[in-house]
Every structure is written in C-alpha cells, then in structure tokens.
C-alpha positions as CSV (number, residue, x, y, z in Angstrom):
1,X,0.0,0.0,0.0
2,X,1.4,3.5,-0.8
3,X,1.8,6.2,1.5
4,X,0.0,9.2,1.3
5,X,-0.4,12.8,3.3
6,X,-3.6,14.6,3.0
7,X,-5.2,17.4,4.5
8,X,-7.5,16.3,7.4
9,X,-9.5,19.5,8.8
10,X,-11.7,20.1,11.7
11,X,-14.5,22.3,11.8
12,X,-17.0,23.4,14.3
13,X,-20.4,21.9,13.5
14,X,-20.1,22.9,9.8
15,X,-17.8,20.0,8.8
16,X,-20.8,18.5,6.8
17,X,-21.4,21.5,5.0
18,X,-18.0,21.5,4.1
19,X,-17.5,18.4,2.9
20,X,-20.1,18.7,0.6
21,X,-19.0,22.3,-0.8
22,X,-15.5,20.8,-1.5
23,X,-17.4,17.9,-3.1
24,X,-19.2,19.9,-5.6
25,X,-15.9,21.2,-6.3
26,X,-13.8,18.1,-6.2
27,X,-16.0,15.5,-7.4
28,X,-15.4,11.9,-6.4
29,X,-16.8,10.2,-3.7
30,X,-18.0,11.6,-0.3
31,X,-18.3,9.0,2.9
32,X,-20.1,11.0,5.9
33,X,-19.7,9.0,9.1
34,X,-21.6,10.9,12.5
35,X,-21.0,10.3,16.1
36,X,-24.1,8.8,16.5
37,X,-23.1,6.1,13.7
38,X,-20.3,4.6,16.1
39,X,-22.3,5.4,19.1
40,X,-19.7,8.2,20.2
41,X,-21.9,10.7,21.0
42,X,-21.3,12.3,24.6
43,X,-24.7,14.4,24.1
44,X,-27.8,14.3,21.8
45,X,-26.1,17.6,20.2
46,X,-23.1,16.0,19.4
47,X,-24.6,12.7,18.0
48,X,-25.2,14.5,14.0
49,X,-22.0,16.0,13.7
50,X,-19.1,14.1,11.0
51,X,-17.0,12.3,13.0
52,X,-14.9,11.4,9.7
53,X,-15.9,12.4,6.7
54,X,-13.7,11.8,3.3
55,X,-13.5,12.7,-0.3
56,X,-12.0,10.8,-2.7
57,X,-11.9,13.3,-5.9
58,X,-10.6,13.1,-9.2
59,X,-6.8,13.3,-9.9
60,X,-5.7,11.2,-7.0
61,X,-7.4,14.3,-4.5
62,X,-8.1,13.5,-0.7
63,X,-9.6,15.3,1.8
64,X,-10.7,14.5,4.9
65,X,-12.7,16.4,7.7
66,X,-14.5,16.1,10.9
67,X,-16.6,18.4,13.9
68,X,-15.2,19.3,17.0
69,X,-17.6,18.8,20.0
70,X,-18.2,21.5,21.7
71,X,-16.9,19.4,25.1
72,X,-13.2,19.6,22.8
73,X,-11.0,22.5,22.7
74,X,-11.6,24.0,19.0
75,X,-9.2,26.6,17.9
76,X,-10.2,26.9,14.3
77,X,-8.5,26.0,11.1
78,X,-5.2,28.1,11.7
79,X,-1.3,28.0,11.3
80,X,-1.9,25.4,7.8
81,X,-2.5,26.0,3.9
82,X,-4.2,23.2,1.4
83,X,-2.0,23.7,-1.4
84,X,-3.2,22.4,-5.1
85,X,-0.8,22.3,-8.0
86,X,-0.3,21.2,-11.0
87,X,0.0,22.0,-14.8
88,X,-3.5,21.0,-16.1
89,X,-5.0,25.0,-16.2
90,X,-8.5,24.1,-16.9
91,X,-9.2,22.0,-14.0
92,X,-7.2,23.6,-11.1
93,X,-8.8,26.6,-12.5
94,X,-12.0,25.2,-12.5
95,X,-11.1,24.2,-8.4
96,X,-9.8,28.3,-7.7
97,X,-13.4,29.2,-9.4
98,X,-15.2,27.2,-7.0
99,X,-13.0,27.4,-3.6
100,X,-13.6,31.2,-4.6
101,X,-17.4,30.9,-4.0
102,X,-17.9,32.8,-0.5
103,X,-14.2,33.2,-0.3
104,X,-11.8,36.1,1.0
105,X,-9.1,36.1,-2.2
106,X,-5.9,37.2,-0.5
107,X,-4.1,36.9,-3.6
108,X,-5.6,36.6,-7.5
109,X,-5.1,33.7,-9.3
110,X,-2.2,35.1,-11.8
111,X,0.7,35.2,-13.3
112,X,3.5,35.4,-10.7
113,X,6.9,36.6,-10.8
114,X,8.4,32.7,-11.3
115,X,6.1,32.1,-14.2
116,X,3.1,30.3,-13.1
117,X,-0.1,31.5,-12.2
118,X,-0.9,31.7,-8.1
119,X,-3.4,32.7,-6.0
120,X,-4.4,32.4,-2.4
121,X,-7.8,32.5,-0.8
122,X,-9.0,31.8,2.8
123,X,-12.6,29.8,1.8
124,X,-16.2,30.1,3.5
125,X,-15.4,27.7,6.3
126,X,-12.0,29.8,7.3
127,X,-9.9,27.0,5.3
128,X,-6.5,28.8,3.9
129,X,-5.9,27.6,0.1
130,X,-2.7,28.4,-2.1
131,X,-2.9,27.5,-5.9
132,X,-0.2,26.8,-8.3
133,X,-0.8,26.1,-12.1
134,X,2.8,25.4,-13.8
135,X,4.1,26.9,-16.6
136,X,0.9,29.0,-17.2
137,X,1.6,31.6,-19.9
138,X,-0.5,35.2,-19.3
C-alpha cells in the first residue's frame, strides 16, 4: 500500500457542510460517518456531527474532515495552507473558481513573478488555500 499525506480539517459543527461544498468542487466520492453512527456521542447535540468524513476526488485528490464537539477545545483552522498544483490549467482553475465561491481572495489567481499562475484564498469555512498552475503563460 502507498503512503499518502492529505489534509485532514476540523470544523465546528459545519464539517458536513463543508465536505459537501469541496465535493461539488472536487468531485469523487463523499463518505459522511456521525458520532451517533459509532455510538460516540457524549450528548444528543453531538450525535449528527461528522465524526470522519472523506473525499476521494478526481486526480488522485483527498480530503478529509471532521466536527469538534463542543466538550473539545476548538481553535479553528489556523497556522496550515491546502495547497493544489499542477499544470492541467482548466481544472485547477476550475477548483480556484469554485473554492472562490464565498471566499476572501488574499491573492488573485495570476501570473507570478516565477512564471506560473498563483493565487491564495482563505474559503467560507475559514480554510487557507494556495494554488499553483505550472508553466501558465499570461
């Protein structure tokens, strides 16, 4: 089995919502699993939130998320940056057009001083993205 290393974010009670955002984005497949499905629920408030929830998307893309209960220390999605890249411009363009729904863009997607096109945005949910395109001409 290969090894791989995928983001894995937490949310506060909008992990769900989430998921399924990136999966209109992503594509793929989307596995929800609660707290109440594994009977880990410590309240009836905590028993509908994702406990693990995954995409498996196109191009080899995985993301994984899950709820904080509110009886866990949450501080937010901080200090961390999904980062997508590659050189196929229609689809990771495609992926900055709809991470940019609701979004704060901190930086366009263009051109940048080493050639390819980049852009940062911090999403809906407060998730940080940077995105790369290679050798993208102007």
């Amino acid at each position: 089995m290969p090894v791989t290393l995928n983001p894995y974010l937490n949310f506060r009670g909008t992990a769900r919502e989430a998921l399924e955002f990136y999966h209109a984005i992503f594509g793929g497949t989307l596995n929800i699993s609660t707290f109440a499905d594994f009977q880990a629920s410590e309240s009836p408030a905590d028993a509908d939130l994702v406990m693990h929830g995954q995409i498996d998307g196109a191009d080899g893309l995985t993301i994984m998320a899950a709820d904080v209960p509110a009886h866990m220390e949450y501080h937010g999605i901080s200090g961390v940056s999904v980062s997508i890249s590659g050189d196929d411009d229609a689809v990771i363009r495609g992926y900055w057009n709809g991470l940019s729904d609701g979004a704060t863009v901190l930086q366009p997607l263009e051109v940048a001083p080493w050639g390819d096109a980049f852009g940062m945005l911090l999403d809906r949910f407060g998730a940080s993205w940077l995105v790369n395109i290679s050798g993208t001409a102007a």
